[in-house]
Backbone bond lengths (Angstrom), bond angles and torsions (degrees), N, CA, C in turn:
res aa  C-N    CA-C-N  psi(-1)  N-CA   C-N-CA  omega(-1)  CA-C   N-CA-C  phi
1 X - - - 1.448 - - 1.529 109.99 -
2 X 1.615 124.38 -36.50 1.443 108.20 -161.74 1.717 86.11 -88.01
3 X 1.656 131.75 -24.53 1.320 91.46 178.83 1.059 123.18 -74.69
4 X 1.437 148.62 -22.38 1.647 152.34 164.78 1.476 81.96 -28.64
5 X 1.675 112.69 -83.15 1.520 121.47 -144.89 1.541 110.89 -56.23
6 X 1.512 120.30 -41.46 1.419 119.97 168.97 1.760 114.75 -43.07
7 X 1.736 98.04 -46.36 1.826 105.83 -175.03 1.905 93.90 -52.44
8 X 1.077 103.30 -66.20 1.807 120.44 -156.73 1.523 79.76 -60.92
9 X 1.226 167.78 -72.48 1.458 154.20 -162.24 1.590 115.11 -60.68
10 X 0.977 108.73 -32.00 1.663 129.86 -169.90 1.672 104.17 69.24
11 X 1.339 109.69 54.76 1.581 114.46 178.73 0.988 86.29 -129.48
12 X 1.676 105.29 169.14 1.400 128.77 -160.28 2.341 101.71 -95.73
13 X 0.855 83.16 144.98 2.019 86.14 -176.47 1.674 103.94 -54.90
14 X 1.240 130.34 -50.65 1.465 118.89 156.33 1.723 126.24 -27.90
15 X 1.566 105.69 -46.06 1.454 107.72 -166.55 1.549 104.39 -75.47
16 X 1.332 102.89 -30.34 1.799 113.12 178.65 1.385 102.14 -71.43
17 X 1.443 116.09 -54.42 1.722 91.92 -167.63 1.640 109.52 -78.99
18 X 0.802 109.21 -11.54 1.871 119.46 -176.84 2.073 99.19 -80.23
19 X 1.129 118.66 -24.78 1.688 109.97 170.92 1.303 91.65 -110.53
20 X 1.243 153.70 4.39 1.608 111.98 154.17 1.845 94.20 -117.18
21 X 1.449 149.98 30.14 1.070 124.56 86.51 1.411 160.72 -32.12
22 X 1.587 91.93 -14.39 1.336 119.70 -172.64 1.766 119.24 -110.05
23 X 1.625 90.25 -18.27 1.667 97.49 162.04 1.561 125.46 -93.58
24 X 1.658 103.09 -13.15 1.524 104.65 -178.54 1.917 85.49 -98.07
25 X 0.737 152.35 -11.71 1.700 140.47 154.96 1.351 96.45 -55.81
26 X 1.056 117.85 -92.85 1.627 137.11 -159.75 1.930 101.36 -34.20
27 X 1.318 110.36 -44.30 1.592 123.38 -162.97 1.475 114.46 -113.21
28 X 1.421 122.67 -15.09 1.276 99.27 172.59 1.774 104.53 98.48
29 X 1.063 116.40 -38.72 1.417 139.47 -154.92 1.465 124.12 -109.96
30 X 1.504 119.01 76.52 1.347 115.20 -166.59 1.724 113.14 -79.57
31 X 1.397 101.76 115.23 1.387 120.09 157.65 1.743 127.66 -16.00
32 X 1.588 106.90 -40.52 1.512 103.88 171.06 1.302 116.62 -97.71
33 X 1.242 120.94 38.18 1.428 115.21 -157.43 1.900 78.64 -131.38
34 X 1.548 142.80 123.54 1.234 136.67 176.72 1.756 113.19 -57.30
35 X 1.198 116.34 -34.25 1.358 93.82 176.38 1.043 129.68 -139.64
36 X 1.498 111.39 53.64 1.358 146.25 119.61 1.384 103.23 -45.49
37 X 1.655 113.04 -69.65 1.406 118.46 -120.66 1.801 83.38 -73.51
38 X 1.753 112.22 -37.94 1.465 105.04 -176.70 1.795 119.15 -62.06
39 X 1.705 110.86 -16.11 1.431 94.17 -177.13 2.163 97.47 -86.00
40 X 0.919 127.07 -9.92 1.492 140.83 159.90 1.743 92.23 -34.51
41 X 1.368 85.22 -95.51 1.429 104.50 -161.60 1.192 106.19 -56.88
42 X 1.181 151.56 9.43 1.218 154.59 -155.80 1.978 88.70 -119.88
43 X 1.529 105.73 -54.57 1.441 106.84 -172.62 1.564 106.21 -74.89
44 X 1.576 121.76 -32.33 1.474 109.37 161.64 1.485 124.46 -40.94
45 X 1.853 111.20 -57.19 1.401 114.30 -161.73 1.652 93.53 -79.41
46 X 1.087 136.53 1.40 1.108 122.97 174.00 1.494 106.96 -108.27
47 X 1.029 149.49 -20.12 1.566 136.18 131.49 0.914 116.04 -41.94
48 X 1.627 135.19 -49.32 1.470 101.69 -177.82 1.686 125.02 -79.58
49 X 1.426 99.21 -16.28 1.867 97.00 164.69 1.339 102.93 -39.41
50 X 1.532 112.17 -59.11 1.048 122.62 -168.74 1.452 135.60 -57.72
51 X 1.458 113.95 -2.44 1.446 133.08 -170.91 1.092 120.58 41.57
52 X 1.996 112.63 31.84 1.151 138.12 174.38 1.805 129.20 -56.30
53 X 1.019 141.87 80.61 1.596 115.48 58.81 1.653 91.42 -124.58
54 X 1.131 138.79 24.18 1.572 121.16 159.16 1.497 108.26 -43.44
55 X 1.309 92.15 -63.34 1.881 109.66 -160.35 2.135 91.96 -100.23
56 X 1.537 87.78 123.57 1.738 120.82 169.18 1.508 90.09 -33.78
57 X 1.382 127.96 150.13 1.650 137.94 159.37 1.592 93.72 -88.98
58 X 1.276 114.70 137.73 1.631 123.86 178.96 1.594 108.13 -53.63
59 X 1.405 94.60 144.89 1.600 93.76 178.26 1.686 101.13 -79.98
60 X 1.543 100.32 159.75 1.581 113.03 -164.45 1.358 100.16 -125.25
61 X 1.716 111.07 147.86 1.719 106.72 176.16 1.748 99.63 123.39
């Protein structure tokens, strides 16, 4: 899978498995795992509703 995805990015297969190693560190949430990957994409499409990080997330409290 990461070499397809490296071809279709035009990055090298290191850089692919090294950022979604780098999203299940950062998140908790590993990418090859199916539903992980939907609460992911779930927090992408909901940042960009959000016009996230242009626009501040409201302060909370």
């Amino acid at each position: 899978m990461a070499t397809k995805t490296a071809g279709l990015l035009h990055a090298s297969v290191r850089t692919v498995t090294y950022r979604l190693e780098r999203i299940k560190t950062l998140t908790g949430y590993d990418p090859a795992n199916p539903e992980h990957r939907f609460t992911l994409q779930a927090a992408v499409l909901g940042a960009q509703a959000l016009n996230w990080p242009t626009n501040p997330l409201p302060a909370t409290g």
